[in-house]
MARBAGU-391917 format. One record per atom (N, C-alpha, C, CB): z, y, x; residue number from 1; residue in one letter. Coordinates in Angstrom, 3 decimals, padded with zeros to 6 digits. Glycine has a CB too. Layout:
          z          y          x   pos   code
          Z          Y          X   NUM      A
...
//
This chain:
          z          y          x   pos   code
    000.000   -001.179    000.842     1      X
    000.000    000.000    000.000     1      X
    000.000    001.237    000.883     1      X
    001.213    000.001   -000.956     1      X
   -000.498    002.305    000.551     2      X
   -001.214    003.556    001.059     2      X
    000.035    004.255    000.301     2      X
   -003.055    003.942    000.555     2      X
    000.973    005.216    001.275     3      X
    001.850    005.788    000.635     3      X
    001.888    007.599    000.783     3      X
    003.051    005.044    001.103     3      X
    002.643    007.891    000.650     4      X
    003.165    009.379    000.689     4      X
    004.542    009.168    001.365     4      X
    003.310    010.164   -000.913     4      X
    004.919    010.434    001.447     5      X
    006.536    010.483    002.292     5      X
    006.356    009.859    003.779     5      X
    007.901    009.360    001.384     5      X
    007.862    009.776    003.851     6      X
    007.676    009.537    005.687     6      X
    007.037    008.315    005.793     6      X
    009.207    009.390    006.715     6      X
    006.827    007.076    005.404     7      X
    005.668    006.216    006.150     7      X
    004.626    006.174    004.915     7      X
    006.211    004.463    006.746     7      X
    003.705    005.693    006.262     8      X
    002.243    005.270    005.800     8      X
    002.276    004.307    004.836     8      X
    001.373    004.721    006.888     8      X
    002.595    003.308    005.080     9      X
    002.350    001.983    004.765     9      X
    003.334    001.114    004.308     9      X
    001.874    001.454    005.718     9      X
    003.222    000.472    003.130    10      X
    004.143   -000.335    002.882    10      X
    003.753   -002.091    003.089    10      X
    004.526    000.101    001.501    10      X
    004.303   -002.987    003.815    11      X
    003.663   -004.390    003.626    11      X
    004.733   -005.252    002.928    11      X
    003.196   -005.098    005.093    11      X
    004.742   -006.153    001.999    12      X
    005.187   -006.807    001.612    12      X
    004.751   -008.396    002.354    12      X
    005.033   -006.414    000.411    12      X
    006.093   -008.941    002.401    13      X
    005.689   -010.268    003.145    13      X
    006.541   -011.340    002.937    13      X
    005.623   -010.121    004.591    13      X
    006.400   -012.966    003.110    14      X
    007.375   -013.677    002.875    14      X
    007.155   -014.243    004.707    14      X
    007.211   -014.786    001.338    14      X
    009.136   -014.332    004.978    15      X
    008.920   -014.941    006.091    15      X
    009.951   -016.145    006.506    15      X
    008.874   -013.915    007.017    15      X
    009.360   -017.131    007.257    16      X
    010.270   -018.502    007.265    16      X
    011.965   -018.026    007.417    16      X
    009.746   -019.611    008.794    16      X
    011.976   -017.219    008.352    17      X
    013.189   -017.010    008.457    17      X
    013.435   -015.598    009.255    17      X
    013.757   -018.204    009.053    17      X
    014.684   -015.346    009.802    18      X
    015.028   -013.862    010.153    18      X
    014.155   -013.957    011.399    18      X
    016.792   -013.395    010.414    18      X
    014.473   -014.684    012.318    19      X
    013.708   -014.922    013.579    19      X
    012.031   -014.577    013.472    19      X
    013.942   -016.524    013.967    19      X
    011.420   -015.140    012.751    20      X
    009.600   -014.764    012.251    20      X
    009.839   -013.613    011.836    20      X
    008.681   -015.683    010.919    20      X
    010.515   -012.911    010.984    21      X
    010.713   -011.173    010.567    21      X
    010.836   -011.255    012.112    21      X
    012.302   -010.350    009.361    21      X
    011.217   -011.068    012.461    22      X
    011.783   -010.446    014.213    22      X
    010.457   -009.948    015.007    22      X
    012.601   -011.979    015.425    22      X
    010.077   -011.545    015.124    23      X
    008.863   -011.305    015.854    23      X
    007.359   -010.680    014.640    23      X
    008.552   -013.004    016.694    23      X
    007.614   -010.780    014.354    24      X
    006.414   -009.989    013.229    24      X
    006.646   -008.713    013.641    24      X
    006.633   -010.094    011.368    24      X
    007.792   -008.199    013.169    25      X
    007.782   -006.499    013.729    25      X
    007.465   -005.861    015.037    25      X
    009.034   -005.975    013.650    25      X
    008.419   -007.049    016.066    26      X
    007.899   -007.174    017.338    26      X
    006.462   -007.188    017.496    26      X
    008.380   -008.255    017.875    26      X
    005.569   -007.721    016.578    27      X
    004.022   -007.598    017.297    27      X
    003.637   -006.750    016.587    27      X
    002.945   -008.788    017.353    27      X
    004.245   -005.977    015.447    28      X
    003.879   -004.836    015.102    28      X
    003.807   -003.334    015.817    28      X
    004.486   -004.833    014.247    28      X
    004.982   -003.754    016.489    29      X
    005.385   -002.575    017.274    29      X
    004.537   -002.464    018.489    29      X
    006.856   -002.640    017.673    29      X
    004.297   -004.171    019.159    30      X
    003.495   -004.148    020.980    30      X
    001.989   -004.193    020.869    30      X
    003.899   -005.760    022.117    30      X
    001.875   -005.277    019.005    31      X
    000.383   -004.989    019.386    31      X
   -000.480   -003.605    019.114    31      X
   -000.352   -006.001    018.691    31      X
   -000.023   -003.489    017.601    32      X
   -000.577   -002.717    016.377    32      X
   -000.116   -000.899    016.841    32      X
    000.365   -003.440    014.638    32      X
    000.694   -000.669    017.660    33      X
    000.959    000.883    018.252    33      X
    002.369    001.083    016.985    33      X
   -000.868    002.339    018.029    33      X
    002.759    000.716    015.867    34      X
    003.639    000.938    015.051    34      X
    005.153    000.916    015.656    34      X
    003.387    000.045    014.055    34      X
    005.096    002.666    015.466    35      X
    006.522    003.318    016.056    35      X
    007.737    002.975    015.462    35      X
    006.568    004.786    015.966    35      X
    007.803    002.745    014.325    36      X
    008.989    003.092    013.561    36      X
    008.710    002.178    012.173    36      X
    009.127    004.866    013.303    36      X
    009.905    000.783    011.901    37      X
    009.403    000.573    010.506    37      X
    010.772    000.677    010.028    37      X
    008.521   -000.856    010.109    37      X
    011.016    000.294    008.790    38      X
    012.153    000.410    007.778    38      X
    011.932   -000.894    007.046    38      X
    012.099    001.797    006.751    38      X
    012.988   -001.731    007.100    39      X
    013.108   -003.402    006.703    39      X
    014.125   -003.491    005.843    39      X
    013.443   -004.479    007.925    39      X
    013.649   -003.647    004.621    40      X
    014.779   -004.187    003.237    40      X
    014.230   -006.120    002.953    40      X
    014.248   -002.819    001.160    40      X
    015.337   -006.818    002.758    41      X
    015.477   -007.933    002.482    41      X
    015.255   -008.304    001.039    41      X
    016.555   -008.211    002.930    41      X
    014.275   -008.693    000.196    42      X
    015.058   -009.079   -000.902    42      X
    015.913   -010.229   -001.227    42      X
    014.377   -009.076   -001.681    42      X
    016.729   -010.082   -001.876    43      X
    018.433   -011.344   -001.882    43      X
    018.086   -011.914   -003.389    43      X
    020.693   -010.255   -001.893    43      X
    017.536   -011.047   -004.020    44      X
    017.230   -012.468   -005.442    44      X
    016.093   -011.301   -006.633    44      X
    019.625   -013.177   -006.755    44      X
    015.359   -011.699   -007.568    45      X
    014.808   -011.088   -008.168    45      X
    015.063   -011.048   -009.666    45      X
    013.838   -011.331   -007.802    45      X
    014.590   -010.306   -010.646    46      X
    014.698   -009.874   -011.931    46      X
    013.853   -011.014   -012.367    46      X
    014.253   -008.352   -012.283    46      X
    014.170   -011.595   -013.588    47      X
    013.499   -012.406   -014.465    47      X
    012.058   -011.041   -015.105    47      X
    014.898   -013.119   -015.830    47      X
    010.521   -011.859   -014.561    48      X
    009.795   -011.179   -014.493    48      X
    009.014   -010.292   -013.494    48      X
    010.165   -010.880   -015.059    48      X
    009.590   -010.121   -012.214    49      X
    009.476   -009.838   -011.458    49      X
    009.010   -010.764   -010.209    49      X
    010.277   -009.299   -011.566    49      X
    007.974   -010.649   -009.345    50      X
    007.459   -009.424   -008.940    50      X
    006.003   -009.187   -010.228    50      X
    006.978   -009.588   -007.046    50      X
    006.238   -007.567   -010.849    51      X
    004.997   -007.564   -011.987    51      X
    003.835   -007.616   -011.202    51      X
    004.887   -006.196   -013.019    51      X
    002.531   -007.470   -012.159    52      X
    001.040   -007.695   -011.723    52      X
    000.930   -006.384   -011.312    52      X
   -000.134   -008.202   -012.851    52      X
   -000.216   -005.966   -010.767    53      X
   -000.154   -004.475   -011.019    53      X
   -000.579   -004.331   -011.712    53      X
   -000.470   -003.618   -010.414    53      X
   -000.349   -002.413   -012.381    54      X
   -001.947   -002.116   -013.148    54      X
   -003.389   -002.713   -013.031    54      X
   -002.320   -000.871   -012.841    54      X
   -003.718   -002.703   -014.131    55      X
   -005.462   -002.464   -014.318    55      X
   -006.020   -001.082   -013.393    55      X
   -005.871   -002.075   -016.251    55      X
   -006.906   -001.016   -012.762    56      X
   -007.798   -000.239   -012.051    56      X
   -008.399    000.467   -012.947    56      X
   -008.678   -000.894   -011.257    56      X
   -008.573    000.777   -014.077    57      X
   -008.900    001.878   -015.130    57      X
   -008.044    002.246   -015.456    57      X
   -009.532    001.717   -016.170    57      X
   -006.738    001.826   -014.922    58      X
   -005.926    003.151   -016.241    58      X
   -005.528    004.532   -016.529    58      X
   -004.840    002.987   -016.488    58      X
   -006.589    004.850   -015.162    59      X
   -006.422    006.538   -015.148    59      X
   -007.819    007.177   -016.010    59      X
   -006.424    007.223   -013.238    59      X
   -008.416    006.387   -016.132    60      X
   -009.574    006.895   -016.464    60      X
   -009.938    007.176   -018.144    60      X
   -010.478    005.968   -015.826    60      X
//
């Protein structure tokens, strides 16, 4: 996702464990030039969740 505010980018990801998060960011940071990320965990979800997105017309 293409954002506003202080970062660019948002990625959503599933990972085996804390260690693979680790190194994921790690090659984010050595390969990809990415200075700075911000890492939330999710711990359990809403019945219904994660939604679809919008339809691609609905501004129109």
């Amino acid at each position: 996702m293409h954002l506003t505010g202080r970062f660019d980018y948002q990625v959503r990801l599933r990972c085996a464990s804390i260690d693979a998060l680790d190194q994921l960011l790690r090659n984010f940071k050595e390969q990809l030039g990415v200075s700075e990320t911000a890492t939330r965990l999710v711990l359990s979800t809403a019945a219904g969740y994660p939604r679809q997105p919008a339809p691609s017309n609905l501004g129109s």
